[in-house]
C-alpha positions in Angstrom: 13.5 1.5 -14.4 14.1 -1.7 -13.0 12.6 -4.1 -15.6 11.6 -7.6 -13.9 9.9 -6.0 -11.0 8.8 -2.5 -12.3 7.4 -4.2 -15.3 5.2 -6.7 -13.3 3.9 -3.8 -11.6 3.2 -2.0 -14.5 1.2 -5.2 -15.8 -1.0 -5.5 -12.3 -1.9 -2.6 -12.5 -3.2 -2.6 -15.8 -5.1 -5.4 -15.0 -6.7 -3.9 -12.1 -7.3 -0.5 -13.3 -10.6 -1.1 -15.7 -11.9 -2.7 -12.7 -12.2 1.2 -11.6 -13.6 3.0 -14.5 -14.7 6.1 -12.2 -11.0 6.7 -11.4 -8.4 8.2 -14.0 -5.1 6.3 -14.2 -1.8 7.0 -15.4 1.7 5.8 -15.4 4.3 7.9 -14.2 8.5 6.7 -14.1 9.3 7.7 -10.6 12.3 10.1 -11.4 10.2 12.8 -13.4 6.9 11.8 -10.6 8.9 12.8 -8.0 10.1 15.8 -9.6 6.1 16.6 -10.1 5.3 15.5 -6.7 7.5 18.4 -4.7 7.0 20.9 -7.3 3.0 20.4 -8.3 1.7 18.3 -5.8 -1.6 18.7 -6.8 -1.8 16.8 -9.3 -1.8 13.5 -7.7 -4.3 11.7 -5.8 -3.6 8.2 -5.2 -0.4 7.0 -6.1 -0.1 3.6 -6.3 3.8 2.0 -6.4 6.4 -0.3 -5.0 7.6 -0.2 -1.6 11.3 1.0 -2.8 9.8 4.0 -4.5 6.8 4.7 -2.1 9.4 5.0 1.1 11.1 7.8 -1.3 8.0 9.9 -2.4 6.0 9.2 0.6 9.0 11.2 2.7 8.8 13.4 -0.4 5.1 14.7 0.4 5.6 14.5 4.2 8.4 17.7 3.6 5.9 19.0 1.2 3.5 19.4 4.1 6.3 21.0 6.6 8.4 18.0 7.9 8.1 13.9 7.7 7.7 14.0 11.2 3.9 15.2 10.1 3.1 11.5 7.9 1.4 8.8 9.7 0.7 5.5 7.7 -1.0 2.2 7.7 -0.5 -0.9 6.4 -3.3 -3.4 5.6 -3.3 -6.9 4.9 -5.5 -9.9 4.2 -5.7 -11.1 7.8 -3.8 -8.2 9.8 -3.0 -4.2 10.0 0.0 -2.3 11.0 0.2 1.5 11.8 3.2 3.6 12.3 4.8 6.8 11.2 6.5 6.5 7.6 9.9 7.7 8.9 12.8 5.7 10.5 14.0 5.9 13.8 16.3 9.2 14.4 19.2 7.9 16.5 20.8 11.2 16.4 18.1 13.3 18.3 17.5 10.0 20.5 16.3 10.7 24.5 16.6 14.5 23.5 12.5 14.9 23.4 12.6 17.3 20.4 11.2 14.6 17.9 8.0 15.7 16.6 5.0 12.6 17.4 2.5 13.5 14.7 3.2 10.6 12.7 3.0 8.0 15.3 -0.7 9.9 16.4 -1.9 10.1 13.0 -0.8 6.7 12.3 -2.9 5.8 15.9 -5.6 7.6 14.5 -5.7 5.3 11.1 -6.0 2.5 13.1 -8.8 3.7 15.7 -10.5 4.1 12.0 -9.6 0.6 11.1 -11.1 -0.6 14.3 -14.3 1.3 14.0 -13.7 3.6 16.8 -14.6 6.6 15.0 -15.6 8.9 17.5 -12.3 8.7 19.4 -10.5 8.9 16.5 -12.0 12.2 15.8 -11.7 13.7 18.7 -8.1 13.2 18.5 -7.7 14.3 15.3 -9.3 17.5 15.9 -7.4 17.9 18.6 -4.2 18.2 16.7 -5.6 20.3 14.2 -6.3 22.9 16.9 -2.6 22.2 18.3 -1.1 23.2 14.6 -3.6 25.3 14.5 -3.2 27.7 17.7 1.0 27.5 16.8 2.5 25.0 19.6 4.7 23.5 17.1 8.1 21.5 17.7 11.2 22.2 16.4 11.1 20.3 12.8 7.8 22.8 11.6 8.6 26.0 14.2 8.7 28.9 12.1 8.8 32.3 14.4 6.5 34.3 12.0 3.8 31.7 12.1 4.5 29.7 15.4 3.6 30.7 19.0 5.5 28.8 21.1 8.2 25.7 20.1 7.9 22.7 21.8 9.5 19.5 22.6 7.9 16.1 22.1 6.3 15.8 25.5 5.2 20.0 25.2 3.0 18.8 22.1 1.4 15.4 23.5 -0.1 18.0 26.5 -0.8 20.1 24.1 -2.8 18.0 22.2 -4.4 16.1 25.2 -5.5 19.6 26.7 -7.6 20.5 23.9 -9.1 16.9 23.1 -12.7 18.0 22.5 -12.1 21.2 21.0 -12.5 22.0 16.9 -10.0 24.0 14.6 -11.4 27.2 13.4 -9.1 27.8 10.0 -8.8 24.4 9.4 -11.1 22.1 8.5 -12.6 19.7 11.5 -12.6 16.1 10.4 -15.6 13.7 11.0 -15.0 9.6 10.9 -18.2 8.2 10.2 -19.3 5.7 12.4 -20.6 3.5 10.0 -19.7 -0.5 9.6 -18.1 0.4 6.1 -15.9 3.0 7.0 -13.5 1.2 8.3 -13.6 -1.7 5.7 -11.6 -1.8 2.8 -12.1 -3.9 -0.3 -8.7 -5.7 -1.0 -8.6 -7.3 -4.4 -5.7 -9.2 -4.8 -4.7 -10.7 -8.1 -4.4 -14.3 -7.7 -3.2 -16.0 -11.1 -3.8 -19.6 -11.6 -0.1 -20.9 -12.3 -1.5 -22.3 -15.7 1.5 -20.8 -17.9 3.7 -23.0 -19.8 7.1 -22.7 -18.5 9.8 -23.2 -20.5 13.7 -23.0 -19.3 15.1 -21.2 -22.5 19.1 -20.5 -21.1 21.1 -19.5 -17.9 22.9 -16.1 -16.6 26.3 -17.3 -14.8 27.5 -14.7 -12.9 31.5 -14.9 -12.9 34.4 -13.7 -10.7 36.8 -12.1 -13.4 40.2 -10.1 -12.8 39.6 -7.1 -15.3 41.8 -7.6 -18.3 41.7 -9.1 -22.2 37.7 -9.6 -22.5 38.4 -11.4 -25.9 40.3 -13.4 -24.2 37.9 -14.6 -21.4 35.0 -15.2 -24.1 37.4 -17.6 -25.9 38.0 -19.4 -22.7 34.5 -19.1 -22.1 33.2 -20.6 -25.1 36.3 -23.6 -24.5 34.9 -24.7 -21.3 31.1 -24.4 -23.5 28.9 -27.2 -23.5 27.1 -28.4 -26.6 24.1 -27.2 -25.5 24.5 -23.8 -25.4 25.5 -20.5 -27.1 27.4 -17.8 -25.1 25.2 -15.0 -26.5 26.7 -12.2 -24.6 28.9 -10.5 -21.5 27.7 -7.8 -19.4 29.3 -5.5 -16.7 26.7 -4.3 -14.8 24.4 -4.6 -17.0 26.5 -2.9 -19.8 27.5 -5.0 -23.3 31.1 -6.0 -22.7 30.9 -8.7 -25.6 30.5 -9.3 -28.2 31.4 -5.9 -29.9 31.6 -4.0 -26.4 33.0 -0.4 -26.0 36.7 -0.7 -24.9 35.8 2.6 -23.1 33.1 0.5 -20.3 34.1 0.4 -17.1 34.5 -3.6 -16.5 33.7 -5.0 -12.9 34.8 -8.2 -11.4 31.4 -9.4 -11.1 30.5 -10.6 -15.1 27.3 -11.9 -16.4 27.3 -14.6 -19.1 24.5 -15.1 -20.8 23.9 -19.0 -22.1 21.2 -19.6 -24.7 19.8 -23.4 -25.5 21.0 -24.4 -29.1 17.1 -25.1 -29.7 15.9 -22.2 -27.6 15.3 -24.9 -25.2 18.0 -26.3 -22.1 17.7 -28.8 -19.7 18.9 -28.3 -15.5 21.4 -31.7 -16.5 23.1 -29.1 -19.5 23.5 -26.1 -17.1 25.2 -28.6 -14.2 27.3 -30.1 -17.2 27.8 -26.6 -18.1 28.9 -25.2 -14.8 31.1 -28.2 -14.3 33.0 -27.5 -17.5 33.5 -23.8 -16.6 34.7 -25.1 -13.1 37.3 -27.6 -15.0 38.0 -24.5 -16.9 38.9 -22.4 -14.6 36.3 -20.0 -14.5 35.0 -19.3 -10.8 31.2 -18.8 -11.0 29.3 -16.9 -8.3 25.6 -17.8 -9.1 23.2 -18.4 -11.7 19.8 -17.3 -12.6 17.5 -19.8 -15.1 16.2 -18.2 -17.6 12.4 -18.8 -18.6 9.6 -17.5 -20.7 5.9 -17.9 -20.0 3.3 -19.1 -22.7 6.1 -18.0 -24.9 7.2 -14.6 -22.9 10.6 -14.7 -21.9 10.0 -13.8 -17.6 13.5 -12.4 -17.7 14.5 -9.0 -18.9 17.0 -8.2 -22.0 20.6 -7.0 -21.7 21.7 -4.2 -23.1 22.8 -4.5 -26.4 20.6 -7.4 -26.8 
C-alpha cells in the first residue's frame, strides 16, 4: 500500500522467513487482513507488521476478545523493554474510575515474565482469569446475562487482589515456567553492510502551484529547466497530472515534479543549479527528495502513470 516502506518490509521479511522453516508464512495487504482478522480470527497466529498497521489490528483483536481495554503488550529491544496497555489514554472517562485495567496488568504481567519472575507472574495472571471468570467485570465487557456484578476500576483491582492464589475452573490456568529461557528472546536483527552502489539518478521538487492551466506550468517548468535534466512527469497526490493527465483529477496546490538526469545520472551542483533556475523562474518550491537506485534498483517508488 504504501510502496517505500511497505515494500522494505515485505523484503525483511522474506529474508528472515527461511530462517524459520517450521513456521508457515504469508503475506497479507492489511485492508482484506483486517477484514479476516475480526471476521475469522483464527486463522492467524503471529502477525508480523509495521507499527502504523499493528496499532490498527492490534485494537482490532482486543474488541474481538470483548473490549481493548482487555490487550496488554510489550515492547522489546536490543538493550531495553517497555510494557503497557496497547490503547491510548481516554481523556473522556478521565478520574471517573470506570476504565477497565486489564491491559496495564497483563502488560505488568509480560514484564514479570521478561524479568524471570515467573511465579508471581502466574499467580497474577490466574488471578484475573478467576475475576473474568466468576463475572466481576467493568463496564466496557459487562454483559447482564453473563456478568455478576459491574465494577469500576478500583472494584476490579480488589477483585483481582482477593483471589491472588486462587485458579479458574472453565478457563484454562496459566503456568510461566521458571526456566532461564523463558524469559529470553532471540532478537535477530538484519544488519546490512552499506556495500550498495549508490547512484543519484533525478530529484522530486515539490511545488507551491495556484490550480489552473497545467500545460501552462509544464512550459514554464521546462523554461526555468536545466540542461541536466528532463521533466519526466507532474503529480497531484500522487495522481498523473502531466504529461497526458485526466482533465477530470482533482489538482492540489502541493505538485510533484519529477526531474530525471539526461544520462540517467545527476549531480547535487545540477539540482542546486536547477532549483535556482526554478526560483529565478518563478516557481516556489517546497522541498525535494533525491532520487537514488541501489546496485542498479531505483530506492524510490514509481508514480502513477509512470
Amino acid at each position: 500500500i504504501m510502496k517505500l516502506s511497505d515494500g522494505l518490509f515485505h523484503q525483511i521479511f522474506d529474508e528472515i522467513a527461511p530462517e524459520y522453516p517450521d513456521i508457515q508464512n504469508d503475506h497479507w495487504i492489511i485492508d482484506i487482513a483486517t477484514a479476516k482478522l475480526a471476521n475469522k480470527p483464527e486463522l492467524f497466529d503471529v502477525i508480523v507488521t509495521s507499527n502504523l498497521y499493528g496499532d490498527i489490528i492490534s485494537d482490532v483483536a482486543a474488541e474481538i476478545t470483548g473490549s481493548v481495554g482487555l490487550g496488554g503488550s510489550a515492547n522489546i529491544g536490543e538493550h531495553c523493554a517497555m510494557f503497557e496497555a496497547i490503547h491510548g489514554s481516554a481523556p473522556d472517562i478521565a478520574g471517573q474510575g470506570i476504565a477497565n485495567p486489564s491491559g496495564l496488568l497483563l502488560g505488568g504481567i509480560m514484564m514479570l515474565v521478561h524479568i524471570n519472575q515467573p511465579a508471581i507472574a502466574t499467580t497474577i495472571h490466574n488471578a484475573w482469569l478467576k475475576t473474568i471468570e466468576d463475572g466481576i467485570h467493568t463496564g466496557d465487557i459487562y454483559t447482564p446475562d453473563l456478568s455478576h456484578e459491574k465494577v469500576g476500576t478500583d472494584g476490579f483491582s480488589d477483585a483481582v487482589i482477593k483471589r491472588l492464589g486462587e485458579q479458574p475452573s472453565r478457563f484454562h490456568p496459566v503456568h510461566y515456567k521458571d526456566d532461564e529461557q523463558q524469559h529470553k528472546m532471540d532478537l535477530r536483527y538484519v544488519r546490512k553492510p552499506f556495500s550498495a552502489k549508490r547512484s543519484l539518478e533525478g530529484v522530486d521538487v515539490f511545488i507551491y502551484w495556484e490550480p489552473g492551466d497545467i500545460e501552462k506550468l509544464a512550459g514554464k517548468i521546462q523554461k526555468a529547466n536545466t540542461e541536466c535534466f528532463d521533466l519526466s512527469i507532474i503529480t497531484s497526490r500522487g495522481a498523473k497530472v502531466w504529461p497526458e493527465g485526466q482533465p477530470e483529477t482533482f489538482c492540489a496546490d502541493h505538485l510533484r515534479c519529477r526531474f530525471k538526469g539526461k544520462d540517467g545520472k545527476a549531480s547535487h551542483q545540477a539540482i542546486i543549479a536547477l532549483l535556482d533556475s526554478l526560483t529565478q523562474g518563478n516557481v516556489e518550491f517546497i522541498k525535494i527528495e533525491n532520487l537514488y537506485s541501489f546496485d542498479g534498483k531505483p530506492g524510490y517508488s514509481k508514480a502513477q502513470g509512470e
